[in-house]
N, C-alpha and C positions, 0 to 999 in steps of 0.2 A: 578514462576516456575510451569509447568503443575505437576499438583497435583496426575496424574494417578500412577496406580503401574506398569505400563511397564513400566512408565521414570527411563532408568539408572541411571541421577541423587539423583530421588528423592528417589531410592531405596539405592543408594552407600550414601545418606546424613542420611538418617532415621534409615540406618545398622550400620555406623559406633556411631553415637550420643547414638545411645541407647546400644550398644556394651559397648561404652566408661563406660556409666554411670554403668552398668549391669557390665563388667568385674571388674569395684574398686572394687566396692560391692563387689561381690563374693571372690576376693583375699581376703577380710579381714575378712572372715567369721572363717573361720580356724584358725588366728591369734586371733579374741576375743576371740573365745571360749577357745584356750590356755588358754586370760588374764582372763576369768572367772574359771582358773583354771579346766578344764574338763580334764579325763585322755586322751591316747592317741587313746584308743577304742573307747569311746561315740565319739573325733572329728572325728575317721576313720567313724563312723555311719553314720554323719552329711553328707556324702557325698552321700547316697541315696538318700537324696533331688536332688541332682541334677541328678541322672539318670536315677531315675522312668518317674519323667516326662516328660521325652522329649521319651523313653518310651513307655507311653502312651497314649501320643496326637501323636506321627506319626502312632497310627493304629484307636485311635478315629477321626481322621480328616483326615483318607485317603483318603476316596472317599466323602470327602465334594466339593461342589460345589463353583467356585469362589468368590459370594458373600459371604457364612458363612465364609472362610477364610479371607476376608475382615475385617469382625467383628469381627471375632477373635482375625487379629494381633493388631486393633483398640483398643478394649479394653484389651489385653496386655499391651500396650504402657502406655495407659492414665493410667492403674490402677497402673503402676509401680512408677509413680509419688509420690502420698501417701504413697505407702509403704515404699520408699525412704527416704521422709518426714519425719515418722517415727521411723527412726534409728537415727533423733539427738534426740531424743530423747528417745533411748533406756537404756531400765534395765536387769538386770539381765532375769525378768521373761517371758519378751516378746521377745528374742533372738531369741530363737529357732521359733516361731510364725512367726518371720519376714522377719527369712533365708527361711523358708518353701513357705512363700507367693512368696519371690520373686524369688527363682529356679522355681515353677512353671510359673511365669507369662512372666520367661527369656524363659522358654522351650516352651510355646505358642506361645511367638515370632517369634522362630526361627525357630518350624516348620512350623507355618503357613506362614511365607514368603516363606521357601523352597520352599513348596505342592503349595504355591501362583506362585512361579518362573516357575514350570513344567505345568499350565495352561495357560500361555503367550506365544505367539509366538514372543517376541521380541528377539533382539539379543542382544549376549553377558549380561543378564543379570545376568544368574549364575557369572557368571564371574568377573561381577564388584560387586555382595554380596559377595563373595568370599573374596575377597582383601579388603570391607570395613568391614568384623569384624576382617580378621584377623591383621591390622594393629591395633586395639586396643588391641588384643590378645597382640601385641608385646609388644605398649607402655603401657596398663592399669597399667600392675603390677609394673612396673617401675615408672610410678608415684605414684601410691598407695604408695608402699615402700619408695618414696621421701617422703610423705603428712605424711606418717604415723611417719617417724625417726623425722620430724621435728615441728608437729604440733597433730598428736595422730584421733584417730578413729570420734571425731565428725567432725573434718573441713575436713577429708575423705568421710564420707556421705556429706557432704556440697556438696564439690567437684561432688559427683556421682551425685546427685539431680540437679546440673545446668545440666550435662550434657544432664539427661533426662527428664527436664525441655523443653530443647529447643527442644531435639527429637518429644516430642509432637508437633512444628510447623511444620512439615515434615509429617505429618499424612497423608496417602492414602487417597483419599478419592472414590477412581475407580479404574478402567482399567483390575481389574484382567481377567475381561472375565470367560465364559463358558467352564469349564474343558471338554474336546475330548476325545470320549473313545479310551483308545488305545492298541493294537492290541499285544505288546508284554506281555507273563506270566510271572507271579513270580516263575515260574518253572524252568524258563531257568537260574536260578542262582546255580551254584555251591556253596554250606554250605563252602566247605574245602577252597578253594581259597580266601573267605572273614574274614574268621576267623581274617587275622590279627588288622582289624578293633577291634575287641575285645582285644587283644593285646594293642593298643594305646588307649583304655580305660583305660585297667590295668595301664598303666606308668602315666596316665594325672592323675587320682584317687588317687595313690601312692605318686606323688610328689606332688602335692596340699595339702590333707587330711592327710600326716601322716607326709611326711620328713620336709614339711616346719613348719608345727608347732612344730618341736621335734625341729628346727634348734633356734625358738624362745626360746623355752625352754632352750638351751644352751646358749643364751643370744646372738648367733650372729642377728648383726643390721638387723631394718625392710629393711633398704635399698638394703643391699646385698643379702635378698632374696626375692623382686624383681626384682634383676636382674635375679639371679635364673628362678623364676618363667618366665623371659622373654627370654632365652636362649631358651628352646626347639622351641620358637615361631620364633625366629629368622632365627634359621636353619632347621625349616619349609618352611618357608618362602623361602629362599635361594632357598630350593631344587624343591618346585614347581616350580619356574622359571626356572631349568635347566629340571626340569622331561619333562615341557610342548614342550620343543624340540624335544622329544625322543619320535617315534611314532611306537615302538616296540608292539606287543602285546602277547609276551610270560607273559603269567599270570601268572601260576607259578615257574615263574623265581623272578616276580614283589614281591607274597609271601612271595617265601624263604626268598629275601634281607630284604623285611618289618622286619619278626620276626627274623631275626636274630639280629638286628638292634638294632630292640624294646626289644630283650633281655637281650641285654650289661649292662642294668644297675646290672645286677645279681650280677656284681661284687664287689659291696658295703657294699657283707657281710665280704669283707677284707680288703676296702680300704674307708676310706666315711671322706676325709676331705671336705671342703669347694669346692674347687678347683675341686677335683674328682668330687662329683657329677654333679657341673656345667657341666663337660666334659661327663661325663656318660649320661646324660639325653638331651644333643645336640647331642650325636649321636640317641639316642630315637628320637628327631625330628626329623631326616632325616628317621628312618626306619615311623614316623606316614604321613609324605609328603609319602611318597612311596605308604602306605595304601591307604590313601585320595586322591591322584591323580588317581593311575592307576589301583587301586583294583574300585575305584567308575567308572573311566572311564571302567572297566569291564561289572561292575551291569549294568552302563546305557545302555549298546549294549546288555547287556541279558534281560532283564527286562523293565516294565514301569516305568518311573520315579516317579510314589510317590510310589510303591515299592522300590523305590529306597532308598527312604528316609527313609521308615521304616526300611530295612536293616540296613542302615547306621546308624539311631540311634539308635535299637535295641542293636547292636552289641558295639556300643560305651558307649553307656548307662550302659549294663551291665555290660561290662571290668570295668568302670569308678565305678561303684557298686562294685565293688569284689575289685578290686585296695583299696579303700579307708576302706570298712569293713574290709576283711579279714586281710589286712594292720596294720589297726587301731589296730587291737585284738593281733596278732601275734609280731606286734610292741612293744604294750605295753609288755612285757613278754620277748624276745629275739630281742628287736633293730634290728640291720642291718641287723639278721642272714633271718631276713621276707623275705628279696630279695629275699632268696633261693626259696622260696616258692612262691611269686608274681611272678620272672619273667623267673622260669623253663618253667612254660607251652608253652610260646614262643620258647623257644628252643628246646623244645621235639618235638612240632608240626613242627619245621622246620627238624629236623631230619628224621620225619615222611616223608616230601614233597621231602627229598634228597633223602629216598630209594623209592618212589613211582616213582619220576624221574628214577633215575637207571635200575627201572625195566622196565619200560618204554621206555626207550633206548635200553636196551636189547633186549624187545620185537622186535622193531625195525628193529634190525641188522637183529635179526634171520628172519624175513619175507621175507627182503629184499637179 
């Protein structure tokens, strides 16, 4: 296989392998730390690992040139090997060391393929990274959750370490090319119209870092909440494929739907069996495809694409930070009733975008 980073192969083989391995992982991190008994605050905490950094490295590695992102996603990769290695043989005291190592070295990854993806002039390469993590987004947690009901947390790291075993023989070894300066500002993006991006932080944060470990806690099986965890990915998934038809560009039409969407889980502070939330957080995937499809196809006709990216995971980042602390904290003390408070802000700010439309329409008539 040509070994370059504009090969769509090599880039759809190297996203999905080390996705594979990176997503087990990461689903079971919230579930040990359950079994190490941690309340449901410290695991809501545990989920700032995963936001800062990615965070971080999309405004440290903006304007890197395509060889450091080279080296960067390179030793990502390889170093994720070890640390992986290292969770069969995890203890109590190194958990937390090990979740930390590898949310950053997942969050290096993935920006530096982005920022890597927007310095290439090949085609359809977004496209095909796109579809190779999210297809492990769908089956990770579902196999995790199989490995886990039936075999328990070391033959799970077993599991993740082949995966990103082999990832490492998919290694880049070129091709990113010379990042092009380019011409559009990070000015031309409207704050209010990508907000909901922040939103499908708050839900992915929420349902990871606090419901799924409370769900442990009530003894329902590892299995059925990865299915859970694979629901919102599913009809995600679905709804890119029909969004990418639709070549509409009312943006804040695309918002409103997002957050209203991504709001529905609010209703858990009344209803939250098994079932429900299944159902409650697949409509959240359809409002986070909505975000992620036509809020980014937004950013990229206003903006330069690794502003692009820092948007996008700024926004995602933090929602996913606030989802899981504020979550965590509020959870432990008042259960369900946290929804109220996680996923108001989404419906306030659609409310917000309905009388903004309104007036705007009015405006309208009356000139006209």
């Amino acid at each position: 296989m040509n070994r370059q980073f504009n090969n769509p192969l090599l880039i759809s083989a190297v996203s999905a392998l080390f996705s594979m391995g990176y997503f087990t992982l990461a689903f079971s991190f919230p579930l040990y730390a359950d079994r190490l008994h941690y309340g449901s605050g410290f695991i809501g905490f545990l989920g700032i690992f995963v936001g800062i950094p990615f965070i971080v490295f999309a405004f440290i590695l903006l304007n890197r040139k395509g060889n450091q992102l080279l080296t960067t996603l390179r030793f990502s990769l390889i170093m994720m090997v070890p640390v992986s290695i290292l969770f069969l043989f995890i203890s109590d005291y190194i958990f937390v060391i090990l979740l930390l190592s590898a949310d950053i070295l997942g969050a290096l990854f993935y920006v530096s393929v982005e920022l890597g993806i927007g310095s290439t002039d090949a085609e359809n390469l977004a496209e095909r990274y796109s579809t190779a993590w999210g297809i492990p987004n769908l089956v990770a947690p579902i196999l995790a959750g199989l490995v886990l009901q039936f075999s328990g947390f070391v033959p799970l790291f077993l599991v993740a370490t082949g995966f990103l075993v082999v990832a490492v023989a998919f290694v880049p070894i070129g091709g990113i090319g010379t990042r092009k300066p380019e011409s559009k500002r990070k000015s031309g993006i409207s704050l209010v119209l990508v907000l909901p991006m922040l939103f499908g932080g708050l839900s992915a944060g929420f349902l990871f870092y606090v419901i799924e470990p409370y769900l442990r806690i009530i003894q329902v099986p590892y299995l059925i909440i990865g299915v859970i965890g694979s629901v919102p990915a599913f009809f995600t998934a679905a709804s890119f494929i029909i969004l990418s038809r639709i070549k509409s560009e009312e943006w804040h039409r695309y918002s409103l739907i997002s957050a209203l969407l991504l709001g529905v889980p609010i209703l858990l502070f009344a209803v939250h069996s098994v079932l429900v939330i299944a159902v409650l957080f697949a409509v959240a995937g359809i409002g986070s495809a909505v975000a992620f499809s036509k809020i980014l196809s937004y950013i990229s006709k206003s903006s330069s694409s690794s502003y692009g990216v820092l948007y996008y995971e700024s926004l995602f980042g933090t929602g996913f930070i606030s989802g899981s602390i504020s979550g965590g904290y509020i959870f432990q003390y008042f259960h369900y009733l946290s929804a109220l408070v996680i996923f108001s802000p989404a419906l306030i700010y659609a409310l917000v975008i309905i009388i903004l439309m309104t007036l705007r329409h009015k405006s309208i008539m009356r000139t006209s």
